[in-house]
FIGU-422918 format. One record per residue (C-alpha): residue number from 1; residue in three letters; y, z, x. Coordinates in Angstrom, 2 decimals, padded with zeros to 5 digits. Layout:
<bamars>
+-----+------+---------+---------+---------+
! pos ! code !       y !       z !       x !
+-----+------+---------+---------+---------+
! NUM !  Ala !       Y !       Z !       X !
...
+-----+------+---------+---------+---------+
</bamars>
This chain:
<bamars>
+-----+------+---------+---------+---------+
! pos ! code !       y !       z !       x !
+-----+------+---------+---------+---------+
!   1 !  Unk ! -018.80 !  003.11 !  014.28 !
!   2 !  Unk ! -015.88 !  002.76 !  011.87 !
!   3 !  Unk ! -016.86 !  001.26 !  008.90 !
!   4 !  Unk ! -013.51 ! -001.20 !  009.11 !
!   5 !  Unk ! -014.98 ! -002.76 !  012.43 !
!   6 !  Unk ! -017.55 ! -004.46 !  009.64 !
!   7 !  Unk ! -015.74 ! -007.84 !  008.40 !
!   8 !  Unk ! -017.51 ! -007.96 !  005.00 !
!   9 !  Unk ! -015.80 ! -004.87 !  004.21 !
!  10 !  Unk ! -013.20 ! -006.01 !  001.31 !
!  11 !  Unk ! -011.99 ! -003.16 ! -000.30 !
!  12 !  Unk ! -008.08 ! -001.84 !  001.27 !
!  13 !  Unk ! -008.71 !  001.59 !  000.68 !
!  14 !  Unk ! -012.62 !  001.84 !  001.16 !
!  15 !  Unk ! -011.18 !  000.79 !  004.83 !
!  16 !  Unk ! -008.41 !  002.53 !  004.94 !
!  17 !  Unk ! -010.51 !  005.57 !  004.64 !
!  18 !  Unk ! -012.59 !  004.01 !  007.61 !
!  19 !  Unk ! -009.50 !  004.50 !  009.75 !
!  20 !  Unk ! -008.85 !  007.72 !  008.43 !
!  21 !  Unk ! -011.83 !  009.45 !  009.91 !
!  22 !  Unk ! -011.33 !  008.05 !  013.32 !
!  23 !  Unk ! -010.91 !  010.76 !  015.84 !
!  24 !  Unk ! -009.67 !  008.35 !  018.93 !
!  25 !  Unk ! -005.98 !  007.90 !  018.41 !
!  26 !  Unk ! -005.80 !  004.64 !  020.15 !
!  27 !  Unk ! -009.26 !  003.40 !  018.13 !
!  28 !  Unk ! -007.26 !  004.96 !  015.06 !
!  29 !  Unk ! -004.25 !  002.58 !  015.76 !
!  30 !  Unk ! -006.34 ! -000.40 !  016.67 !
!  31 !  Unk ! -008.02 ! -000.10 !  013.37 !
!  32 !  Unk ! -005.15 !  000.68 !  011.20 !
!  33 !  Unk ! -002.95 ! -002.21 !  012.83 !
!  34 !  Unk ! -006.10 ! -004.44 !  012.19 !
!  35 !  Unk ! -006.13 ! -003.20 !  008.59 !
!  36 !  Unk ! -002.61 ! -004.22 !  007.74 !
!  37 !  Unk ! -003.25 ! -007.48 !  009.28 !
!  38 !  Unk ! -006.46 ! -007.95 !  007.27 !
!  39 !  Unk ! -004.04 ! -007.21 !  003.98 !
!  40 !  Unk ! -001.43 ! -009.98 !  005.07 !
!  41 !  Unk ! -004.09 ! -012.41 !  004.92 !
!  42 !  Unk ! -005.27 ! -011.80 !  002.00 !
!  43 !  Unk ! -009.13 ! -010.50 !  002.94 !
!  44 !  Unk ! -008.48 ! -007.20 !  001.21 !
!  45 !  Unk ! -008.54 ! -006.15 ! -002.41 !
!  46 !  Unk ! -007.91 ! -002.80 ! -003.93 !
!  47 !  Unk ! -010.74 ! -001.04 ! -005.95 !
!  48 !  Unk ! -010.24 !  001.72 ! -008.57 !
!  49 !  Unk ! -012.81 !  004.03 ! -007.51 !
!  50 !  Unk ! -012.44 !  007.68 ! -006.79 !
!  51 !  Unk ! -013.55 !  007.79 ! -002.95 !
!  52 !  Unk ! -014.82 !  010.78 ! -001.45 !
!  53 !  Unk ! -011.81 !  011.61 !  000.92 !
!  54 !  Unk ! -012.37 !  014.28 !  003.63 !
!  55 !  Unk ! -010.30 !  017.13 !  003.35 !
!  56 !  Unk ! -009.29 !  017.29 !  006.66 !
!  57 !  Unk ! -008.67 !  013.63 !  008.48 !
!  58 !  Unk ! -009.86 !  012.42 !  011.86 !
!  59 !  Unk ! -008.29 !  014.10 !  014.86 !
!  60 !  Unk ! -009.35 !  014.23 !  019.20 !
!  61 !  Unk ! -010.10 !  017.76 !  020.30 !
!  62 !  Unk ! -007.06 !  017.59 !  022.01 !
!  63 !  Unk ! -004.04 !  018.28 !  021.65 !
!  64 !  Unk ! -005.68 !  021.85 !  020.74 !
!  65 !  Unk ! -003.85 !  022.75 !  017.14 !
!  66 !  Unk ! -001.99 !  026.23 !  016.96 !
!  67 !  Unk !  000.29 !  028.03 !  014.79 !
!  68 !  Unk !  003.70 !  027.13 !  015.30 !
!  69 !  Unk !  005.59 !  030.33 !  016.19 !
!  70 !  Unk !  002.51 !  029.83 !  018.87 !
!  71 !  Unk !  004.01 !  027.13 !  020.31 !
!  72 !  Unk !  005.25 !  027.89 !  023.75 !
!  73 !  Unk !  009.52 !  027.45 !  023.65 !
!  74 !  Unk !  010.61 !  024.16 !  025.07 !
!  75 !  Unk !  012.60 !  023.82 !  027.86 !
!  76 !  Unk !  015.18 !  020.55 !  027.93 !
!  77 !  Unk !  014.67 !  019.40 !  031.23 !
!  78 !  Unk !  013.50 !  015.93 !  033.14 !
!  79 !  Unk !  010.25 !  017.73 !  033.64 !
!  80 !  Unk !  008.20 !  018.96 !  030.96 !
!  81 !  Unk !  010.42 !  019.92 !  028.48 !
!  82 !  Unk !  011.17 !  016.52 !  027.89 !
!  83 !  Unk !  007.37 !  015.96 !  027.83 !
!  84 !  Unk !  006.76 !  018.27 !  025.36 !
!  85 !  Unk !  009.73 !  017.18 !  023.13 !
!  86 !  Unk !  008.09 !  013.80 !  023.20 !
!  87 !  Unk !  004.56 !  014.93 !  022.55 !
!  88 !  Unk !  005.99 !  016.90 !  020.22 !
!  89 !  Unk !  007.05 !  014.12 !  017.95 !
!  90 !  Unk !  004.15 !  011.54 !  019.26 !
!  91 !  Unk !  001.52 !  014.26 !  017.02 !
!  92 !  Unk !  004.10 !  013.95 !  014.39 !
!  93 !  Unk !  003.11 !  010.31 !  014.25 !
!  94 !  Unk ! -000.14 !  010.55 !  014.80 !
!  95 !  Unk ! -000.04 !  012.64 !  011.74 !
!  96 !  Unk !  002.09 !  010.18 !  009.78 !
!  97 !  Unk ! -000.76 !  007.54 !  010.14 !
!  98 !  Unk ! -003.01 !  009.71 !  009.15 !
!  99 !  Unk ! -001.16 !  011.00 !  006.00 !
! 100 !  Unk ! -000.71 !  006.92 !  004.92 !
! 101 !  Unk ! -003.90 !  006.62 !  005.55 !
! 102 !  Unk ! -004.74 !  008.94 !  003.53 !
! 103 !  Unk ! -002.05 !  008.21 !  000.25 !
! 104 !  Unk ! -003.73 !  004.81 ! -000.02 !
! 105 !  Unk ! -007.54 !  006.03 !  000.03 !
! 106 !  Unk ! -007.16 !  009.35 ! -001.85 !
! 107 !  Unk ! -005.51 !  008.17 ! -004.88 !
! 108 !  Unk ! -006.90 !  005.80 ! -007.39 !
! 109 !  Unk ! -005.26 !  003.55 ! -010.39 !
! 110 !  Unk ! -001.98 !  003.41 ! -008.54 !
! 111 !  Unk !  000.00 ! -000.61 ! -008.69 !
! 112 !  Unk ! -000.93 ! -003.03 ! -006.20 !
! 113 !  Unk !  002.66 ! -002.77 ! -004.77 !
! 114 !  Unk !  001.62 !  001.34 ! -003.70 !
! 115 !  Unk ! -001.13 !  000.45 ! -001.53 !
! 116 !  Unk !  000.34 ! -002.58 !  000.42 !
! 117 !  Unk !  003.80 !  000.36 !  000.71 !
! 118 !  Unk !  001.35 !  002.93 !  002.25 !
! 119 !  Unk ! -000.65 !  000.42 !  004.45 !
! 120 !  Unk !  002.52 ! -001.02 !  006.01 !
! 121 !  Unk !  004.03 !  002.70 !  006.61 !
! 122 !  Unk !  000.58 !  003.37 !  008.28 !
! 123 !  Unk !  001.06 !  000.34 !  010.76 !
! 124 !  Unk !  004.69 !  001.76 !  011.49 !
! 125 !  Unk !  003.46 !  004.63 !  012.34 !
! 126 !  Unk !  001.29 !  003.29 !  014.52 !
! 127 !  Unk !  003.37 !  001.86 !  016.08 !
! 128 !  Unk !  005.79 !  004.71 !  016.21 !
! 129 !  Unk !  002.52 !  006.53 !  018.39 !
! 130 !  Unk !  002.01 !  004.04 !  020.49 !
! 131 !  Unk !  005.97 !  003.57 !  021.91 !
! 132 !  Unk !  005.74 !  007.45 !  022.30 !
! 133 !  Unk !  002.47 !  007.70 !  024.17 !
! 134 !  Unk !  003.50 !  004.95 !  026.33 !
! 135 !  Unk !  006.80 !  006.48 !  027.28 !
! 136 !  Unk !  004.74 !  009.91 !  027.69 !
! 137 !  Unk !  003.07 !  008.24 !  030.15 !
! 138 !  Unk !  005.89 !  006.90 !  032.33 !
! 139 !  Unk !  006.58 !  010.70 !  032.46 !
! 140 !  Unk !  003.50 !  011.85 !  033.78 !
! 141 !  Unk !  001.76 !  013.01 !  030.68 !
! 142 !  Unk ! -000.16 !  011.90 !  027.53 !
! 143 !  Unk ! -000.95 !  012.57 !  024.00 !
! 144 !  Unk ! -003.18 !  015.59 !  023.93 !
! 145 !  Unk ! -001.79 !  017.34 !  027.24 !
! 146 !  Unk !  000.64 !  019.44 !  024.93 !
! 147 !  Unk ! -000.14 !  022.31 !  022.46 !
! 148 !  Unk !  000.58 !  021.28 !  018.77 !
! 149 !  Unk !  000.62 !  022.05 !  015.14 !
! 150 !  Unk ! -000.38 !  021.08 !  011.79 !
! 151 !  Unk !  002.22 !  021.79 !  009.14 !
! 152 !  Unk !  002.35 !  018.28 !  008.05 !
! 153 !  Unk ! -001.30 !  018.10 !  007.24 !
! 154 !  Unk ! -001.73 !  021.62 !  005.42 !
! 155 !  Unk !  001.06 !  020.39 !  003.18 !
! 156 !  Unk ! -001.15 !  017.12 !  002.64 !
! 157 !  Unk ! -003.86 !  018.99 !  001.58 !
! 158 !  Unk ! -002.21 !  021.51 ! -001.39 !
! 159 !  Unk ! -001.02 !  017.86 ! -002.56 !
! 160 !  Unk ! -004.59 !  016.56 ! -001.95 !
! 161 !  Unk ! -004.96 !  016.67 ! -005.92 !
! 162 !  Unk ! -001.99 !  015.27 ! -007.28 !
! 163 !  Unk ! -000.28 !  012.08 ! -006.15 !
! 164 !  Unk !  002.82 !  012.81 ! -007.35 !
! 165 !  Unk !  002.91 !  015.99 ! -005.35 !
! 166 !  Unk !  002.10 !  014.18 ! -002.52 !
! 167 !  Unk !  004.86 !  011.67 ! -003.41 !
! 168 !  Unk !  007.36 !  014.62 ! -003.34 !
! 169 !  Unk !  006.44 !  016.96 ! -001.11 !
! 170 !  Unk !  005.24 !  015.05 !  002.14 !
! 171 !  Unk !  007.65 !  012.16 !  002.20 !
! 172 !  Unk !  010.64 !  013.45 !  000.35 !
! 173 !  Unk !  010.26 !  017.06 !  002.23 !
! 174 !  Unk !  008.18 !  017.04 !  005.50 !
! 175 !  Unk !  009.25 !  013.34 !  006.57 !
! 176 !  Unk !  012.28 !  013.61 !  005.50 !
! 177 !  Unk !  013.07 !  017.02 !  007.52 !
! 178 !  Unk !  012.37 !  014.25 !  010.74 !
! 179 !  Unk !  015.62 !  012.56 !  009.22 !
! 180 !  Unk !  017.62 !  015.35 !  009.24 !
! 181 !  Unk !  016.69 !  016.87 !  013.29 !
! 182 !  Unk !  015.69 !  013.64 !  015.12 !
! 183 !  Unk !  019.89 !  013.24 !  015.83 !
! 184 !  Unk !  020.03 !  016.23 !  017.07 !
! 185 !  Unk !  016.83 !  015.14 !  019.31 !
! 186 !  Unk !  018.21 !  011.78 !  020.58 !
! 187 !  Unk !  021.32 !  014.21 !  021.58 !
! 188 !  Unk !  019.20 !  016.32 !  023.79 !
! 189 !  Unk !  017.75 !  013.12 !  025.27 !
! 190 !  Unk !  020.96 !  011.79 !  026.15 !
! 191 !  Unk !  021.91 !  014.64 !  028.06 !
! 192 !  Unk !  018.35 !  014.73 !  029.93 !
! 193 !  Unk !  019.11 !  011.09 !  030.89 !
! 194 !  Unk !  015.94 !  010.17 !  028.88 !
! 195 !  Unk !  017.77 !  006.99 !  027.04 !
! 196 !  Unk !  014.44 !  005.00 !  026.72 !
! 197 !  Unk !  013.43 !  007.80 !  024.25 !
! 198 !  Unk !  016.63 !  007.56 !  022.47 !
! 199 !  Unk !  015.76 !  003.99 !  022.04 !
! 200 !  Unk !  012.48 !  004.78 !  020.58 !
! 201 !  Unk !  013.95 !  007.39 !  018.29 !
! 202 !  Unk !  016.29 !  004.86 !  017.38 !
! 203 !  Unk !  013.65 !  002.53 !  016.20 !
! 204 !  Unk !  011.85 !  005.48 !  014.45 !
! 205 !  Unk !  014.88 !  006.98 !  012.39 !
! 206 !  Unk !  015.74 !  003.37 !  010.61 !
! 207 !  Unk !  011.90 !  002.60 !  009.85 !
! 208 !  Unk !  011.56 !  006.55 !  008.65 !
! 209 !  Unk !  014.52 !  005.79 !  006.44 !
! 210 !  Unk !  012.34 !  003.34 !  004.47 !
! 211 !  Unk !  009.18 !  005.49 !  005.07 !
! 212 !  Unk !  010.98 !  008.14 !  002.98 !
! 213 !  Unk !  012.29 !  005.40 !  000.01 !
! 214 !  Unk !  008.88 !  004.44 ! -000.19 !
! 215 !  Unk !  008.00 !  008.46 ! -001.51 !
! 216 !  Unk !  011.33 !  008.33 ! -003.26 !
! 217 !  Unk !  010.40 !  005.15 ! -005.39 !
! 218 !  Unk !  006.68 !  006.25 ! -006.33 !
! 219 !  Unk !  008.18 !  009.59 ! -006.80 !
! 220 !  Unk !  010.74 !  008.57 ! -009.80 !
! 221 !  Unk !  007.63 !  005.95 ! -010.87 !
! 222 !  Unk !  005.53 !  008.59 ! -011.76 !
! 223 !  Unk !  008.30 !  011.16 ! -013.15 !
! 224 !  Unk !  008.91 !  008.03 ! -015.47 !
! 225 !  Unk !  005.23 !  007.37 ! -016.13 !
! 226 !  Unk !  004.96 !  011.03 ! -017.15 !
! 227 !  Unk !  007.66 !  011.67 ! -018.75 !
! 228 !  Unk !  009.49 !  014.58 ! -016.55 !
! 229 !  Unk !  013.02 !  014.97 ! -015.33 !
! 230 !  Unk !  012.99 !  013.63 ! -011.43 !
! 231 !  Unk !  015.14 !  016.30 ! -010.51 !
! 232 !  Unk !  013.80 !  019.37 ! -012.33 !
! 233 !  Unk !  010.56 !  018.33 ! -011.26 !
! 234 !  Unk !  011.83 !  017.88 ! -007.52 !
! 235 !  Unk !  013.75 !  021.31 ! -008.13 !
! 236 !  Unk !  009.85 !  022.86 ! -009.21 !
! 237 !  Unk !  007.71 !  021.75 ! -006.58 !
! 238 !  Unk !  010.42 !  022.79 ! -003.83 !
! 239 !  Unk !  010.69 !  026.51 ! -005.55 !
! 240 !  Unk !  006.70 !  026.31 ! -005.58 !
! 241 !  Unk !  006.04 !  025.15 ! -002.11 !
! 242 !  Unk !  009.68 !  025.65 ! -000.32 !
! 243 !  Unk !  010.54 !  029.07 ! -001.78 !
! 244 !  Unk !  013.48 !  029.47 !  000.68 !
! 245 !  Unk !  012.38 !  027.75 !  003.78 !
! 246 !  Unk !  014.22 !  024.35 !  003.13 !
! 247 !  Unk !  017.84 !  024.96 !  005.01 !
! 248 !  Unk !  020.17 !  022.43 !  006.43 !
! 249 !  Unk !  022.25 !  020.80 !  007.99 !
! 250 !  Unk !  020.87 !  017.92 !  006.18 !
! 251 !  Unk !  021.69 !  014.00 !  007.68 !
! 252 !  Unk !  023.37 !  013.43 !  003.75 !
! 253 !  Unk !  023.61 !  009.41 !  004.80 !
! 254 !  Unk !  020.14 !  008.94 !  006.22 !
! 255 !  Unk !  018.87 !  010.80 !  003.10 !
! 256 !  Unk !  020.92 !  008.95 !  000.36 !
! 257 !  Unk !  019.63 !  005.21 !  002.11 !
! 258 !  Unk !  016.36 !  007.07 !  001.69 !
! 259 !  Unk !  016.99 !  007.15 ! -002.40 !
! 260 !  Unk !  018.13 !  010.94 ! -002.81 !
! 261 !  Unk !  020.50 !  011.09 ! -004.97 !
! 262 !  Unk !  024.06 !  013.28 ! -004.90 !
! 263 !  Unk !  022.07 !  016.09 ! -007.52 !
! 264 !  Unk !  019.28 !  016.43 ! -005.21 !
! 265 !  Unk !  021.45 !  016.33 ! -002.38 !
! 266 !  Unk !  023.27 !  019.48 ! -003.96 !
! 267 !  Unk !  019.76 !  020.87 ! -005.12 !
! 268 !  Unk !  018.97 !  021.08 ! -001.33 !
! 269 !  Unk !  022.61 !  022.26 ! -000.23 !
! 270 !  Unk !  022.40 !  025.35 ! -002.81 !
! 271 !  Unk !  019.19 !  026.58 ! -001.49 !
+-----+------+---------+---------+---------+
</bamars>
């Protein structure tokens, strides 16, 4: 039973982590919408102690989790290359909430204003899942039926020890990479016909815009609160953990609503 299913339980992060270590996805989402709620009203408070975070967060056996040049090649078609594209981006978001999840449990002494941020992307994403998986299953499929990776999440965990890591690398890097190809997506579906998942995709690139100004702003808080240069510090981490595998084309507008600013934009051009 997950711990957040216990009403006494007061603490925004203590539950958060709760949800975290679900495996169901749709008990995951139940939990983490209830959460949110929960904060809204006011039954939640935020505690300063260190929490003993799992490495690796709740996830169904299924989909099974590969490397991604082992990902079979998708196909663009109103069969199951459309699926897959789909699926593709519904683990993406089942990631996401996990990876919220996760930024408000794992790190202590943070403001207030941090963990209601991270909690309210966490819903989102949620949400995000759930308009996938229901559109996957209008086409015959569901979450799980689909081979997938985890790039997101072994990014989350060389950040695992450092908050402002985590502030720049998943957010500003790995999220905002879903700014930059989900056009190019929403193309593809167009010419499949598949306009209900442009829709979603729709919904999904103007709430990721504000998903990836949250990382921005926490970012540049903590560059501040430690006294370091935003963008040599952005430039660091990205030679550290990017070393040549962050290329364009780069969606310049989505990322500068997003908080980047023109020298990072150039950082990112020049590499």
């Amino acid at each position: 039973m997950c711990a957040l299913m216990d009403k006494t339980e007061t603490d925004l992060r203590q539950a958060a982590l709760a949800c975290l270590v679900i495996t169901d996805p749709l008990t995951k989402v139940e939990h983490t919408q209830r959460l949110y709620q929960r904060w809204l009203d006011g039954e939640l408070t935020i505690s300063t102690n260190i929490l003993d975070v799992p490495e690796v967060a709740g996830h169904p056996d299924k989909p099974e989790l590969v490397a991604p040049k082992d990902l079979p090649r998708r196909r663009n078609s109103k069969e199951s290359g459309v699926a897959s594209l789909i699926h593709a981006v519904n683990h993406i978001e089942f990631n996401a909430i996990n990876l919220a999840l996760d930024a408000v449990a794992r790190f202590a002494d943070m403001p207030e204003q941090y963990y209601a941020d991270w909690a309210r992307v966490a819903f989102e994403e949620s949400q995000h899942f759930m308009l996938l998986r229901e559109h996957l299953l209008t086409l015959g499929y569901d979450y799980g039926d689909f081979p997938a990776h985890s790039g997101m999440w072994d990014m989350a965990k060389k950040t695992h020890g450092d908050v402002l890591k985590r502030m720049a690398l998943v957010p500003r890097v790995l999220e905002a990479r879903g700014l930059d190809v989900t056009p190019k997506m929403m193309n593809k579906l167009r010419g499949s016909g598949d306009h209900r998942a442009v829709e979603i995709l729709e919904i999904i690139l103007r709430e990721e815009i504000g998903h990836v100004a949250i990382g921005t702003h926490w970012f540049n808080y903590l560059c501040d609160l430690r006294q370091l240069d935003p963008l040599a510090t952005f430039k660091d981490l990205l030679d550290t953990y990017f070393d040549g595998q962050l290329r364009g084309p780069f969606h310049t507008e989505a990322r500068m609503q997003a908080g980047f600013t023109e020298a990072e934009m150039a950082l990112l051009e020049g590499r």
